[in-house]
C-alpha positions, 0 to 999 in steps of 0.5 A: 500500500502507498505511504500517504505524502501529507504528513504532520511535521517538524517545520515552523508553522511561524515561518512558513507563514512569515514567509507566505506571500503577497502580504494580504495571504500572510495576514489571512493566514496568522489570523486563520491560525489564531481563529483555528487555535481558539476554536480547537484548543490545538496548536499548529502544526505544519502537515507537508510543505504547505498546510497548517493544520490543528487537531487531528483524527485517524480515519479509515475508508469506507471503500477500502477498510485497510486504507486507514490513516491521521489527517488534520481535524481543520486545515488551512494553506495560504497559497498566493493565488488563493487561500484554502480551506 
């Protein structure tokens, strides 16, 4: 079975999001992470290169029961073209 590529990390979660751009995304993203910390009580945590995620939750798939695996309970990714939820 395949390894699942988004995975929580070790990377700064502060400087990913120093470093996010144009500055407005910056903004929305501090302020999504201060939102998302309030509301579960977790801490950032980066998952993969490009999401901050808070919480999370081990799921298994309804299709293929041995597809099983952690994601993020609420996730975000200030990308420049757009912000995603």
């Amino acid at each position: 079975m395949a390894e699942i590529k988004t995975q929580p990390t070790d990377a700064s979660v502060d400087d990913f999001l120093a470093a996010a751009t144009p500055a407005r995304r910056r903004k929305d993203g501090l302020r999504l992470a201060e939102l998302f910390g309030e509301v579960t009580g977790a801490d950032p945590v980066m998952w993969g290169p490009s999401m901050v995620g808070h919480g999370s939750y081990r799921y298994a798939s309804p299709a293929n029961p041995r597809t099983r695996g952690n994601w993020p309970r609420v996730a975000f990714s200030p990308r420049k073209a757009q912000l995603s939820l």
